[in-house]
C-alpha positions as CSV (number, residue, x, y, z in Angstrom):
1,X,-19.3,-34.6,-18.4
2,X,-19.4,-30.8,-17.6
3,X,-17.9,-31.8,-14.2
4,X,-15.7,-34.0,-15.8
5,X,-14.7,-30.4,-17.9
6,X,-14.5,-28.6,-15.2
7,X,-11.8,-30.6,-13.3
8,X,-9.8,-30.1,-16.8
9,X,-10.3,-26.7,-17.1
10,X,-8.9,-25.9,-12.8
11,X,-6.4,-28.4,-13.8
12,X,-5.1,-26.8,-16.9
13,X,-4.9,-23.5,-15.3
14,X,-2.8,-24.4,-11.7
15,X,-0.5,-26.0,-14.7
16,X,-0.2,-22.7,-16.3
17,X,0.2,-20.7,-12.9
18,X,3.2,-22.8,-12.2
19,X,4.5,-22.4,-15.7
20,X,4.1,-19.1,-15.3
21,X,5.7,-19.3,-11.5
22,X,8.5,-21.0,-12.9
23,X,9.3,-18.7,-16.2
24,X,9.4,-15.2,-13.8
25,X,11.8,-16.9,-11.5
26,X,9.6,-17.1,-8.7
27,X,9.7,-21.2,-7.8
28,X,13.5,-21.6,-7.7
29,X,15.8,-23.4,-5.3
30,X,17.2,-20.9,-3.7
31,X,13.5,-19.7,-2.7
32,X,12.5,-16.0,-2.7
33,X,14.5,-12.9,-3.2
34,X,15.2,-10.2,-0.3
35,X,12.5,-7.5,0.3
36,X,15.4,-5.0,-1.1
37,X,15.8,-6.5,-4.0
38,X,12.2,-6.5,-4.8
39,X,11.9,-3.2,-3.9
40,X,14.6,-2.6,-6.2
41,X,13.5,-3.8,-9.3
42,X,9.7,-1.8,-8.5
43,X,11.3,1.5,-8.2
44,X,13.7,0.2,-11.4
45,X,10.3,-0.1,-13.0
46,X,9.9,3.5,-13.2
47,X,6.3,3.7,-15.2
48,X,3.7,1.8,-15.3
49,X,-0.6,1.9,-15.9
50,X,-3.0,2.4,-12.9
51,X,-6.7,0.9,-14.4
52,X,-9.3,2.1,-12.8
53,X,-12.3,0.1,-14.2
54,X,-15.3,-1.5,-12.2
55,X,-19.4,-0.1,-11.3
56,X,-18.0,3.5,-11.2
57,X,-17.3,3.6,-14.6
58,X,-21.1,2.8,-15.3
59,X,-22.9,6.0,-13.1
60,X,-20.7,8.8,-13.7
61,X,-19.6,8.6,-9.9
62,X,-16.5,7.3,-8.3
63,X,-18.6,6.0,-5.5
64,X,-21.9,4.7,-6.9
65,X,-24.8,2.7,-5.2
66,X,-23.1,0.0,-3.3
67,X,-26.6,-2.3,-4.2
68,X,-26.0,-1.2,-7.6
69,X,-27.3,-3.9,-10.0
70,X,-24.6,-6.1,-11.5
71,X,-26.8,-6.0,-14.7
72,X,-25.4,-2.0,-15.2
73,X,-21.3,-3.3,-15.6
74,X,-22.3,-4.3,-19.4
75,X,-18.3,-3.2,-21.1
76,X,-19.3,-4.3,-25.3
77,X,-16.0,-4.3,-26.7
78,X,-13.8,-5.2,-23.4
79,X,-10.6,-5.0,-25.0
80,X,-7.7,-5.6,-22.4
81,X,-5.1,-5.8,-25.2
82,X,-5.7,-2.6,-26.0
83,X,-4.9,-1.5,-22.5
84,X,-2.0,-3.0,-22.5
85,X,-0.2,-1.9,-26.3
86,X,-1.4,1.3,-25.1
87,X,0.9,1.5,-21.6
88,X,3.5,-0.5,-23.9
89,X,3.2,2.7,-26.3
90,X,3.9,5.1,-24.1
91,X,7.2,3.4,-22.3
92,X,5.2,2.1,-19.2
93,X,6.7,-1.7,-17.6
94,X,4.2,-3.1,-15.8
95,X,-0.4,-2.6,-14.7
96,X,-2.7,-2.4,-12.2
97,X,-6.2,-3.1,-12.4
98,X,-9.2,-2.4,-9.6
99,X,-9.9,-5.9,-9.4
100,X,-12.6,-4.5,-6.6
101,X,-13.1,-0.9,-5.5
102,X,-15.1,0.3,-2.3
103,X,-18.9,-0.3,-3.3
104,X,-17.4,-4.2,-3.8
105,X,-18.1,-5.5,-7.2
106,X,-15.4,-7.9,-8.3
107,X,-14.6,-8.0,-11.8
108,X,-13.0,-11.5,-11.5
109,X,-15.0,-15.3,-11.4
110,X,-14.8,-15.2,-7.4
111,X,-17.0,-17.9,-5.9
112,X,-16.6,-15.5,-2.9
113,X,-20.0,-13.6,-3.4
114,X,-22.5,-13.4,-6.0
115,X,-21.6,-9.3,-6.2
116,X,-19.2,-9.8,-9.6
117,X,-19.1,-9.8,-13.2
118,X,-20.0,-13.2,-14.2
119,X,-23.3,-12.3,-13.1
120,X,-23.4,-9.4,-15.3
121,X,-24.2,-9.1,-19.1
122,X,-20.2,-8.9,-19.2
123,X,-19.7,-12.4,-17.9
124,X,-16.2,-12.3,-18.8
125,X,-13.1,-12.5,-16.1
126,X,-12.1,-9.0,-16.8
127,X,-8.5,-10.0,-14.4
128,X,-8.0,-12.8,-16.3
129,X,-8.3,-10.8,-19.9
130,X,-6.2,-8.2,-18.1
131,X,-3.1,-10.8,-17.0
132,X,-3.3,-12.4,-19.9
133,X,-3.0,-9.0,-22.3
134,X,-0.1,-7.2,-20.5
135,X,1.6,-10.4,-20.1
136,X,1.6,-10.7,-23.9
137,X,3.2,-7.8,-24.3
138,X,6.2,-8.8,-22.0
139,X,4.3,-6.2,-19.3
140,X,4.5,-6.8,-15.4
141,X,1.3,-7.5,-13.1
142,X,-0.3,-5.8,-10.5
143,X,-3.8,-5.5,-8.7
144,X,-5.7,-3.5,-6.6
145,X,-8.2,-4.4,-3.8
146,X,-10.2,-2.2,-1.8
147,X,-10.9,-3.5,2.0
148,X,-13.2,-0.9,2.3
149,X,-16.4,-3.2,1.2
150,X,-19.7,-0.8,1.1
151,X,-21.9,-3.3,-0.5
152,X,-20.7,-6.5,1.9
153,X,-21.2,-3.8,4.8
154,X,-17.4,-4.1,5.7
155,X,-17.2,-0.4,7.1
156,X,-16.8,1.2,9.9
157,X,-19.0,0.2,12.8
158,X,-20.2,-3.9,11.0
159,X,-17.2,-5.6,10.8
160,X,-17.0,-9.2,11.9
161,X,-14.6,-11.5,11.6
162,X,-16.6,-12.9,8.5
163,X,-15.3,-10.1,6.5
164,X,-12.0,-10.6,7.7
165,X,-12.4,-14.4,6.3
166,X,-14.1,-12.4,2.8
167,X,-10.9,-10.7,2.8
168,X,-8.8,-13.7,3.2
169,X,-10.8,-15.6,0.6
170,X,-10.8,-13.2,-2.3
171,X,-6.7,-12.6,-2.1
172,X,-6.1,-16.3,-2.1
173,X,-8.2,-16.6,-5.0
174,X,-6.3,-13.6,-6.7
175,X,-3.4,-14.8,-5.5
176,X,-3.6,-18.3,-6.6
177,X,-5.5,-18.4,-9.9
178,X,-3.1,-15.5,-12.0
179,X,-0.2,-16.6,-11.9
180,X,2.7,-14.1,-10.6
181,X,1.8,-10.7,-9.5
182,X,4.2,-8.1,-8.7
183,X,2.6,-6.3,-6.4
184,X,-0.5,-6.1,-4.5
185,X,-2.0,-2.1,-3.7
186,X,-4.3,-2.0,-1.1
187,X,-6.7,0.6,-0.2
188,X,-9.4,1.7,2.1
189,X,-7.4,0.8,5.1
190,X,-6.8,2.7,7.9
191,X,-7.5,5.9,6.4
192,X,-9.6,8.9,7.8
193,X,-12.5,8.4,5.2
194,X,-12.6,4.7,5.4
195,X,-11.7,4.3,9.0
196,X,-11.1,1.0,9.0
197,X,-7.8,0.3,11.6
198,X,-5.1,-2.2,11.2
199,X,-7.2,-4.1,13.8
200,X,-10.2,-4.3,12.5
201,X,-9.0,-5.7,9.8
202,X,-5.7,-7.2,11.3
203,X,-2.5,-6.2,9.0
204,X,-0.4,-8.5,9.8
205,X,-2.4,-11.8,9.2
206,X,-3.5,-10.5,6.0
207,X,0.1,-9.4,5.1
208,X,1.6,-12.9,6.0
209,X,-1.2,-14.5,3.8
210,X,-0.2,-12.7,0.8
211,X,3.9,-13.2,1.5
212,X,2.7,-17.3,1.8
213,X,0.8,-17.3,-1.3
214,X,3.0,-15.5,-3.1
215,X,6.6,-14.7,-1.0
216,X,7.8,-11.9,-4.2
217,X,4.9,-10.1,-4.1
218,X,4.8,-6.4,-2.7
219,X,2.0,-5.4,-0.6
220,X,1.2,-1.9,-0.6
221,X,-1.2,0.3,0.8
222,X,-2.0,3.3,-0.9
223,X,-2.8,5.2,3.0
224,X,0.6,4.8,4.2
225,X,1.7,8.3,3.7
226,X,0.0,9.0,6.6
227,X,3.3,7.9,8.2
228,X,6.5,9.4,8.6
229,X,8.2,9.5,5.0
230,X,11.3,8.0,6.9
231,X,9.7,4.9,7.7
232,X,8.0,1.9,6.7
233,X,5.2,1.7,8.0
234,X,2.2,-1.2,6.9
235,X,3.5,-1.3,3.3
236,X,6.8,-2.5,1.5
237,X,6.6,0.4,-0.9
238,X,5.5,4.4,0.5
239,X,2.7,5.8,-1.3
240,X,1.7,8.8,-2.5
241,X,-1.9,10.1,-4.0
242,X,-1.6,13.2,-5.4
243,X,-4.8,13.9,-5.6
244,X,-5.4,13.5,-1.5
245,X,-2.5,15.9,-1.6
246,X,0.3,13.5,-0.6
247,X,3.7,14.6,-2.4
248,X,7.0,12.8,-2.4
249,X,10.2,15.1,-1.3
250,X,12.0,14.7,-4.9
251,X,15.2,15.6,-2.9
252,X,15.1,14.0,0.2
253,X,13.6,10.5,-0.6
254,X,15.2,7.3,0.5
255,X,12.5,4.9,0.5
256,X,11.4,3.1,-2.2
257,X,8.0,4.8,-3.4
258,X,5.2,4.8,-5.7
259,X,3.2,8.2,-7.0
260,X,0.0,7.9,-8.6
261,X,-2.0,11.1,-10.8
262,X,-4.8,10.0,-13.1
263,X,-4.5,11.2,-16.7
264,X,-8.1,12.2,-16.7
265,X,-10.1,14.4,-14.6
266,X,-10.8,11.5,-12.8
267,X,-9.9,7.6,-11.4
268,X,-12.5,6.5,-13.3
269,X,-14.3,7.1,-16.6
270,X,-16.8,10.0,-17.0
271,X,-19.2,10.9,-19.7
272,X,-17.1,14.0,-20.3
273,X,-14.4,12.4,-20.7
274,X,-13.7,12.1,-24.6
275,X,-13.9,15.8,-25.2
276,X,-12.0,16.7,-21.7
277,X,-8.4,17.6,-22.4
278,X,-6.3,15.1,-20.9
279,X,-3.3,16.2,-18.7
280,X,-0.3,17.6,-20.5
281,X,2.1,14.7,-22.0
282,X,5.1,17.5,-21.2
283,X,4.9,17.8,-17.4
284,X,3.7,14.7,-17.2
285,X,7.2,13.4,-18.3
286,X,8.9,16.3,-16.7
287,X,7.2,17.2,-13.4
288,X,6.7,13.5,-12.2
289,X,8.3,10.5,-14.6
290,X,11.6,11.9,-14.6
291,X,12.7,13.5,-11.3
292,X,10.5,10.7,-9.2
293,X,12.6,7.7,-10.9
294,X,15.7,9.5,-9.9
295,X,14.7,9.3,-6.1
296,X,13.5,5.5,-5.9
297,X,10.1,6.2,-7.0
298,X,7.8,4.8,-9.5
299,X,5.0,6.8,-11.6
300,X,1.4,5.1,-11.8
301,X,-0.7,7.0,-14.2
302,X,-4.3,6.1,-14.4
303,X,-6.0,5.8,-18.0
304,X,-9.4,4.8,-17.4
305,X,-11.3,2.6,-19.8
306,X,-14.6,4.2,-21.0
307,X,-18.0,1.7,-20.7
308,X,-17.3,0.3,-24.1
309,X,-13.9,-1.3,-22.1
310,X,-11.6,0.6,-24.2
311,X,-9.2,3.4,-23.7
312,X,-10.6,6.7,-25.4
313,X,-8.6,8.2,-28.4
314,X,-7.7,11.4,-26.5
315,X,-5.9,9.6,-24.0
316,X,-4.1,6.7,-26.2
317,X,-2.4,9.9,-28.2
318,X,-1.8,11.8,-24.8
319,X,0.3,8.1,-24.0
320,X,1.9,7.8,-27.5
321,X,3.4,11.2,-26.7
322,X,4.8,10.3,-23.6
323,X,6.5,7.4,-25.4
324,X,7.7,10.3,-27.9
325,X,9.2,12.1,-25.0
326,X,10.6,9.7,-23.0
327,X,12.7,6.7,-23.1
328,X,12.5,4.2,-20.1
329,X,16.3,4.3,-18.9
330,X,16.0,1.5,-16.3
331,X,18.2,1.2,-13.5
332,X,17.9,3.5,-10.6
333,X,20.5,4.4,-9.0
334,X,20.9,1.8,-6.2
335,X,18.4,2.2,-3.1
336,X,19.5,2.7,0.2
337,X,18.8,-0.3,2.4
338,X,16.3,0.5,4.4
339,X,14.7,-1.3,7.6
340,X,12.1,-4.1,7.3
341,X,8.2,-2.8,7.4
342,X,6.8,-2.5,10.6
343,X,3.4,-4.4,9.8
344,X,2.5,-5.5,13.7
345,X,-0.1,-4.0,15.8
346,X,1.3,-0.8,18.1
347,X,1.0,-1.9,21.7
348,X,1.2,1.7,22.9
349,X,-1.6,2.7,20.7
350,X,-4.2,5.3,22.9
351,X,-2.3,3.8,25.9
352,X,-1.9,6.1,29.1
353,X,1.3,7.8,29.0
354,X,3.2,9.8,31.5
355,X,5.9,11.9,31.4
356,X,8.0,15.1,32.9
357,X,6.9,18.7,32.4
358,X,5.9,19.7,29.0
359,X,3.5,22.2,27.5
360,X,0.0,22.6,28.3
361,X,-1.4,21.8,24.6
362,X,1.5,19.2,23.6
363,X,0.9,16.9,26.7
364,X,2.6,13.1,26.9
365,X,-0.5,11.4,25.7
366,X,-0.2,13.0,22.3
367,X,2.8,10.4,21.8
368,X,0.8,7.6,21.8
369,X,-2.5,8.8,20.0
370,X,-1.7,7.2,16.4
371,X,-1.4,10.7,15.1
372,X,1.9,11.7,13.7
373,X,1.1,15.5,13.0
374,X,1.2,16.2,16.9
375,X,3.2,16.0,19.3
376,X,4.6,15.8,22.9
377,X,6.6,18.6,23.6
378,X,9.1,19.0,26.5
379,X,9.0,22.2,28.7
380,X,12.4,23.8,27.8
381,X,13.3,24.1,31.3
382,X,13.6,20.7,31.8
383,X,17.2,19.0,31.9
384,X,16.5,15.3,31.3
385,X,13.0,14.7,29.9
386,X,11.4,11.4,30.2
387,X,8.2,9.4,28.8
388,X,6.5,6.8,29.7
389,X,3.8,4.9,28.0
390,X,1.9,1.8,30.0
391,X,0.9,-1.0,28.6
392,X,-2.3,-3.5,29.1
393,X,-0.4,-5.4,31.6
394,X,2.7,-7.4,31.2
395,X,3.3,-8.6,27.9
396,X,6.3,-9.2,24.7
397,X,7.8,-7.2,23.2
398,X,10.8,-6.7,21.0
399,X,10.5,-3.2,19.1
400,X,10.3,0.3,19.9
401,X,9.6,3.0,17.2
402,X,10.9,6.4,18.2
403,X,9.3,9.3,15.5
404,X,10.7,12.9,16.7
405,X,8.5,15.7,15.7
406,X,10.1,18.1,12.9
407,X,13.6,19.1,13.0
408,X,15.2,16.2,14.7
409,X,16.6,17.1,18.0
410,X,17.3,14.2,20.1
411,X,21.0,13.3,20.1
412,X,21.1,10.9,23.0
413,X,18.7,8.9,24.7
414,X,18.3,5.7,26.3
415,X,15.4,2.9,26.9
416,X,14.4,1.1,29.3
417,X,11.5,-1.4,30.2
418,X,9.7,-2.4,33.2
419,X,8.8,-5.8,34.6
420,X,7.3,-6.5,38.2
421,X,7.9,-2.7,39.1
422,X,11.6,-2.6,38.2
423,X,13.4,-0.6,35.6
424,X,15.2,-2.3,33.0
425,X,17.7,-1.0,30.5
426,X,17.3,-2.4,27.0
427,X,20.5,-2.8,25.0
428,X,20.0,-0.8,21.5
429,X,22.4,1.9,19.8
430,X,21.6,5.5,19.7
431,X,20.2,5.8,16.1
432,X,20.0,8.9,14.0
433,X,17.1,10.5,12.1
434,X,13.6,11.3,12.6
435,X,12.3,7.6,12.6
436,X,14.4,5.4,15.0
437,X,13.7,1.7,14.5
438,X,14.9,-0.3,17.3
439,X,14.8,-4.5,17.0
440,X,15.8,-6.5,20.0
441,X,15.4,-9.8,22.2
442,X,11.9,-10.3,23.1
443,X,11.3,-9.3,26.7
444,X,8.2,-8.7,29.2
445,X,7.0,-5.6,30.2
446,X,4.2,-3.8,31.3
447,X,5.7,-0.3,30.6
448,X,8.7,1.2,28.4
449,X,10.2,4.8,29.3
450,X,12.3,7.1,26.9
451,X,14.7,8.8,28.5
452,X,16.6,12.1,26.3
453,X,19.8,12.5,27.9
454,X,21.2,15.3,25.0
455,X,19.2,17.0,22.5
456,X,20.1,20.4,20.4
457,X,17.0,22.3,21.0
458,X,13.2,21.5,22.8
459,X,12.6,17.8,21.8
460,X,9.9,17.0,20.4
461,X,8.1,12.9,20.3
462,X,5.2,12.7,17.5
463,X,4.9,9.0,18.5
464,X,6.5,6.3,20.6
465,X,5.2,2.4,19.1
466,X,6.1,-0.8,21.5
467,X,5.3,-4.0,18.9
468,X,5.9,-7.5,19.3
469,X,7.0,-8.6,15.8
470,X,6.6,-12.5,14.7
471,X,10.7,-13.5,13.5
């Protein structure tokens, strides 16, 4: 019988994901919409509710214990509703919710590990509440997922390709048993305190699982400001953290971009907390709702549920008043098209490079070290500067990312890669700006040279990427 009510019960809700599918528009005959116009309708968002809620909230640290005991996540009066009429009060569209942070406890039934809430006094599918509430109040969905593991040992130095498959397991399960979310933020990826790379943990398998479970959902990674803010890099949508010092250019953006700030002192709740002023409603709204909306960029403002589960009264009044001061306008202004993400692995990546006379501290190899705050530098006396970065033997490829170092000073250049020891010219316009995506016919090559025919002052190359993109 209970098995019997079991089937019933899996049954009953892969009939309500596909309702639900169906009702956002998301399982229609002409298939998904364009990467822009998702990335339209997230920055038309504007506002929305970052919940940071999971074992933090339960020792007074953001990074408790990762053996922690599952028995201390004991929320007594969960209350996910009130979450949500809470962002609805204050103008926000649309939440996201830690669904697992770094020390790895998931607050959602995963059949993944025995590390999650049902095995807690909670015992309740805090996602599931979560969905369900903002969904009620006509809200959109988003989740967050740390890859960053500390209690499954995925750090730096332990991972297998188990954890990959962990990985993989728990986003198909959030993926497939929620119905549809809007966007997926990723963090502790291939960031200096997780240091976790792209390989590792590949980025582009896991990047193609989510676009096949779910082909309108947005993956971002909250690390990808380490990147040029001219580029996409690893992510649909640029990030910033505020609190890790990373500021959008509210004159100069073009991408489409998300900002996060918690409303508290910190991401998540602390004992302090109900007596701590909250940050000001007033430059809240003026300092980074309004002027980031007007350059493509959504606000995420974290509210973090105390260990009762709900939302202390200091900050639901701080959130009423921003719903006092500020009116949700809508539309954007419309965003720029941009160029697809670059989400494959950098074959030039801490490759030997070469290249003509440059200075002593800013040699060649500094354009092919991952690191986009240094650079190679040309000596000035040089009339035709050149670079070349060699690759792990012959191999595809059909990209090359150009990134010039601050001021943008290469005007003319050409490409060119090499294949049984002969130069080849590769066929791609001269672009403009500091990031220059170029996208052409696969080809074989176990070198690629940049060649700067014209530029207005000493050029400068902060990185030169060779990838082989799946089309």
């Amino acid at each position: 019988m209970s098995e019997h009510l079991n089937m019933m019960k899996s049954l009953m809700r892969s009939l309500l994901c596909i309702f639900s599918c169906l009702i956002a528009g998301h399982l229609t005959a002409a298939g998904p919409r364009s990467l822009h116009e998702l990335q339209q309708e997230f920055v038309d968002t504007r506002f929305g509710m970052f919940i940071h809620f999971n074992m933090p909230t339960y020792v007074n640290q953001d990074w408790p214990d990762p053996d922690a005991s599952p028995e201390l996540f004991n929320p007594t009066a969960l209350d996910c509703r009130q979450w949500a009429a809470a962002a609805r009060s204050a103008g926000m569209t649309y939440g996201c919710l830690t669904t697992k942070h770094h020390s790895g406890f998931c607050i959602w039934a995963t059949e993944t590990t025995p590390y999650n809430v049902m095995n807690s006094p909670c015992k309740r599918d805090v996602v599931r509440e979560y969905v369900d509430a903002f969904r009620a109040e006509g809200l959109g969905v988003a989740l967050y997922y740390s890859i960053l593991d500390t209690h499954h040992r995925l750090r730096p130095g332990w991972i297998t390709r188990e954890h990959v498959e962990l990985v993989k397991a728990q986003l198909r399960e959030l993926l497939t048993n929620y119905g549809p979310i809007q966007a997926l933020i990723i963090d502790g990826w291939d960031a200096p305190w997780s240091r976790i790379s792209y390989d590792e943990i590949p980025f582009e398998e896991i990047y193609r699982l989510i676009k096949s479970l779910q082909p309108e959902c947005l993956v971002m990674d909250l690390n990808a400001a380490k990147y040029p803010a001219e580029g996409l890099f690893y992510t649909d949508i640029k990030s910033y953290e505020q609190g890790a010092g990373q500021h959008i250019s509210k004159e100069s953006n073009r991408l489409p971009a998300l900002s996060c700030l918690p409303l508290q002192a910190n991401w998540f709740w602390k004992e302090s907390f109900p007596t701590t002023p909250v940050k000001s409603p007033e430059q809240l709204v003026t300092e980074n709702i309004v002027p980031m909306g007007d350059v493509y960029c959504t606000f995420l403002l974290n509210v973090a549920p105390n260990r009762e589960g709900r939302i202390d009264d200091n900050a639901l009044e701080a959130l009423k008043e921003i719903g006092r001061l500020w009116k949700n306008p809508g539309h954007v202004a419309d965003l720029p098209e941009t160029e697809a993400p670059i989400i494959s692995p950098n074959l030039a990546k801490h490759r030997p490079a070469d290249g003509s006379w440059s200075y002593d501290m800013s040699i060649m190899d500094l354009a092919t070290d991952d690191d986009f705050d240094s650079s190679w530098v040309s000596n000035p006396e040089v009339e035709t500067p050149w670079l070349t970065v060699y690759l792990d033997g012959e191999q595809p490829l059909n990209t090359i990312v150009l990134t010039e170092g601050g001021g943008r000073r290469i005007e003319s250049y050409r490409l060119e890669y090499r294949l049984c020891g002969e130069w080849h010219p590769i066929d791609v316009p001269v672009r403009s700006g500091r990031v220059k995506i170029h996208r052409f016919d696969t080809v074989w090559g176990d070198a690629v040279r940049l060649t700067i025919e014209k530029s207005s002052d000493t050029p400068l190359v902060d990185e030169l990427g060779v990838y082989l993109e799946r089309r």
